[in-house]
N, C-alpha and C positions, 0 to 999 in steps of 0.2 A: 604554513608554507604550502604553495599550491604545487600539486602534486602533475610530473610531466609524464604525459601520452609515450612513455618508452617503448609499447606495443605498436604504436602505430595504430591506435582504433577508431582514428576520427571518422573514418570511409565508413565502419561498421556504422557509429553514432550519427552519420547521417542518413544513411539508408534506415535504419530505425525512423529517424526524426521524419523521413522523407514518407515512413508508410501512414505516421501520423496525422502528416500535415491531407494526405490524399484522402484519407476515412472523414476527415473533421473539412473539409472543403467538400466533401458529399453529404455532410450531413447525416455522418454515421458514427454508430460507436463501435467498439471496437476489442475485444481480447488479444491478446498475445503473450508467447513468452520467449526469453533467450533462456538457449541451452547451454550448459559448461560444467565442465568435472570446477571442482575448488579450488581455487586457486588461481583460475583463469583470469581475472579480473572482472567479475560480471556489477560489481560492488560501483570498480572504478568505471565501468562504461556506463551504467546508470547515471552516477554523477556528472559527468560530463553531457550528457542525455538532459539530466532535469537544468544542469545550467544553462542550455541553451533554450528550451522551452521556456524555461521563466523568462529569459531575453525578447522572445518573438511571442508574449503575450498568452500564455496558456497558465491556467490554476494549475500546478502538480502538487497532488499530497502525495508524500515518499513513506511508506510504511514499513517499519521497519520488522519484519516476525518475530527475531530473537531476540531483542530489545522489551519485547510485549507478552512474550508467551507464559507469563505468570498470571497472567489474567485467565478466570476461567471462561469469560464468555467470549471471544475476540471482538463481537461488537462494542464492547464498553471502549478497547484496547484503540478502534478504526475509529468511532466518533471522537474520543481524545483528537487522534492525531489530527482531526480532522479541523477542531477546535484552538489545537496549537495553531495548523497552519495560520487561521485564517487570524489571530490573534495577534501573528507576529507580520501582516499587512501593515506595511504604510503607505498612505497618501495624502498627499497636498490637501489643505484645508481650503477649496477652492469649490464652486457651486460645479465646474467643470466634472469634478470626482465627486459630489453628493452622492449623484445614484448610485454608485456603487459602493460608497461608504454606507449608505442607510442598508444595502442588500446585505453585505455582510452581517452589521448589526442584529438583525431581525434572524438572521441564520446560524448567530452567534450566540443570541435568546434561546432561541428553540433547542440546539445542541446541548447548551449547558442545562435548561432546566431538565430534557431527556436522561440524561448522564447523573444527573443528583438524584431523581427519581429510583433511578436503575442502582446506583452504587447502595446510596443512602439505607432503599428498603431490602436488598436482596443481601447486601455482606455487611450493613450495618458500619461502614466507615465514618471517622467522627472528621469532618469537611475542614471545621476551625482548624485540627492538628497541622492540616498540609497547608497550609494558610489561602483556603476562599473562603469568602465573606458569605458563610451561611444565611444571615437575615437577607439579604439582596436574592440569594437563591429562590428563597422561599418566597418572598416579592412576587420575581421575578413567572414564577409555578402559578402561583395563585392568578394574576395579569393574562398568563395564557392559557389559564383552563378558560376564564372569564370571559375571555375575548372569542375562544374558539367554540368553545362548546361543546367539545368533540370527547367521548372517552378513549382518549391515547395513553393515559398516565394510568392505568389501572392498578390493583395490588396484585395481579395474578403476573410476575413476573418471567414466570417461567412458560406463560403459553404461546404456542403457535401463532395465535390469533393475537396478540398483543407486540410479539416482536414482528410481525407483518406489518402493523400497522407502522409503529417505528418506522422502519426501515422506508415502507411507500412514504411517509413524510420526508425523511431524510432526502430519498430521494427527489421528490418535490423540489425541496429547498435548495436543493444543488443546483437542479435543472433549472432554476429561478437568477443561480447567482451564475453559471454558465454565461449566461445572455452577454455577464460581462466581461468575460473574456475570450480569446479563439476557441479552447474546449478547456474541459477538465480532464486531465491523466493521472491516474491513482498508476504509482510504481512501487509495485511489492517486492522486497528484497529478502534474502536470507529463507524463505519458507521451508527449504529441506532443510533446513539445521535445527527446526522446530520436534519438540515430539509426534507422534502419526495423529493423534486424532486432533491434537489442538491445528497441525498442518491440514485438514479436514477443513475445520472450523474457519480459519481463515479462507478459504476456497469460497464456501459455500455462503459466506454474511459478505465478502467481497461480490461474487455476483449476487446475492440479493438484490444489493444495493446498485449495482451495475447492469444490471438487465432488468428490461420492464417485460416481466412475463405475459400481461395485458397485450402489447403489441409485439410479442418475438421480437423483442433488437435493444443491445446495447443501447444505452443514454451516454457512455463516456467512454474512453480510453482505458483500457487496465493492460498495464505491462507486469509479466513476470519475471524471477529472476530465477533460474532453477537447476538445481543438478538433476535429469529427469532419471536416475536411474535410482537416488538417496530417494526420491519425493515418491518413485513408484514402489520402494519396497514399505516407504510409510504407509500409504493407502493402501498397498497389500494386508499391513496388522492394524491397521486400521478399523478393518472390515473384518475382525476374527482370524486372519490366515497367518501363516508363519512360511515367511521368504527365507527362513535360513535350513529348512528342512526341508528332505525331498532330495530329489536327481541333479543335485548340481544345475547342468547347462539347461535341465528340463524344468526346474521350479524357477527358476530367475524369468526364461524365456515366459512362462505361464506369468509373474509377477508383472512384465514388464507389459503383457496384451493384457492383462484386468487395467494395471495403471493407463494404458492406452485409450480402452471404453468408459473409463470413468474422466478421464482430465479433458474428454471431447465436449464433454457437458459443461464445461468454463473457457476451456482456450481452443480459439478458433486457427490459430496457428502458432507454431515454434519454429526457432530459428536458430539452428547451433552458432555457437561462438566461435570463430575462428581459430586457427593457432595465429598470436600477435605476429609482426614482425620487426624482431629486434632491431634496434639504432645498430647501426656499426659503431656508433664510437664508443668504446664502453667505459671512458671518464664517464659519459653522461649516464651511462645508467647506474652507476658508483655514487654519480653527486659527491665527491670528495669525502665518503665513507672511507676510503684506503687512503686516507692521510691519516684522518683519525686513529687509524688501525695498526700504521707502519710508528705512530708516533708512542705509540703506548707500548709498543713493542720494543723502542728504545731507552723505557723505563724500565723493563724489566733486568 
């Protein structure tokens, strides 16, 4: 059942949509994030948010954090999502949409043999259990070392130098499939509800992949979704410190200027959440919960 705007947010979700449309009609990419204690609805303005950009032609992957954060590397957790999206594409079998069906393909190649690589030699997952067709994979591995020639797939899974490489392809491939839509917007949801360092981890392989450090500037859109006060005491223990020790008003204020100089290095602005404004009619914000409720009341 689709769920109704009782806040009144749609003014919010267009001034978001509206900062989106101005960065990507310049030909820019873009950080941001919304700010809001829990509860606010930051979940339900996203969604409202990514349904109207999928409407007026933009790629959005929605990533979910606490949905993910059992993964230890977040990378494995962002190509998934990345790989769901673009899996769950349909288009007309029409020469019209080739190119952009063959662009997918090819960036759908690369993701998956990355991801088998990675899973396969580093945690040892057995692929058949969850049902992908292992023989296709391996295929599919061998086709693209063949073809590329590149050492990307190495066994040193855990260096610097190897998830660099990743990630510059990934990027690549994105910036490739781009072309065929207005932009691409990765919208990160949930991250203060993550524990401190895997909320770290997502920061930091989200702009990897979002900023091309080569030329200083965004390639894409990244919206966040954040409580900035849960997120800045993460990155406080994060870093070794402890936000719940200390002078009260004097260690929070110190948590809250570290989280300030470190989230400057990802997001290029924030923008508190409003307080909604309630419908007056409050049937509607009920939805006929209080029938249900007076009705069960007259079974007791």
């Amino acid at each position: 059942m689709a769920k109704q705007d009782l806040l009144q947010r749609e003014e919010y979700v267009k001034l978001l949509e509206s900062l989106i449309n101005n960065k990507v009609h310049n030909h820019q990419g873009f950080s941001f994030a919304i700010n809001g204690s829990w509860g606010c609805g930051k979940s339900f303005i996203l969604r409202m948010l990514e349904k109207s950009l999928d409407s007026n032609g933009y790629l959005v992957i929605h990533y979910n954090c606490w949905d993910n954060d059992f993964y230890k590397e977040p990378l494995i957790a962002i190509l998934s999502t990345i790989v769901d999206k673009l899996n769950n594409i349909s288009l007309p079998e029409t020469e019209e949409y080739k190119q952009k069906r063959d662009k997918i393909n090819i960036a759908l190649k690369f993701l998956k043999n990355i991801l088998f690589m990675v899973v396969k030699n580093k945690f040892g997952i057995d692929f058949e259990k969850i049902g992908i067709d292992l023989g296709e994979l391996k295929e599919n591995v061998s086709k693209t070392l063949e073809a590329d020639k590149k050492p990307v797939l190495s066994n040193n899974f855990d260096s610097n130098l190897f998830i660099q490489q990743i990630i510059k392809d990934v990027r690549e491939h994105l910036l490739c499939l781009q072309l065929e839509w207005n932009g691409i917007v990765f919208i990160v949801d949930e991250l203060d509800r993550c524990l401190p360092n895997y909320a770290i981890g997502v920061l930091e392989r989200l702009h990897h992949i979002c900023f091309d450090s080569e030329n200083d500037e965004f390639r894409f859109i990244q919206l966040l979704a954040i409580n900035k006060n849960e997120l800045s005491d993460s990155i406080y223990k994060a870093f070794g410190k402890d936000a719940a020790t200390g002078n009260g008003e004097s260690q929070q204020n110190e948590s809250q200027m570290f989280a300030e100089y470190y989230l400057q290095k990802f997001v290029q602005l924030i923008i508190p959440v409003p307080p909604g404004a309630i419908l007056n009619d409050s049937s509607t914000i009920l939805n006929g919960f209080e029938d249900d409720f007076f009705w069960n009341q007259r079974l007791l």
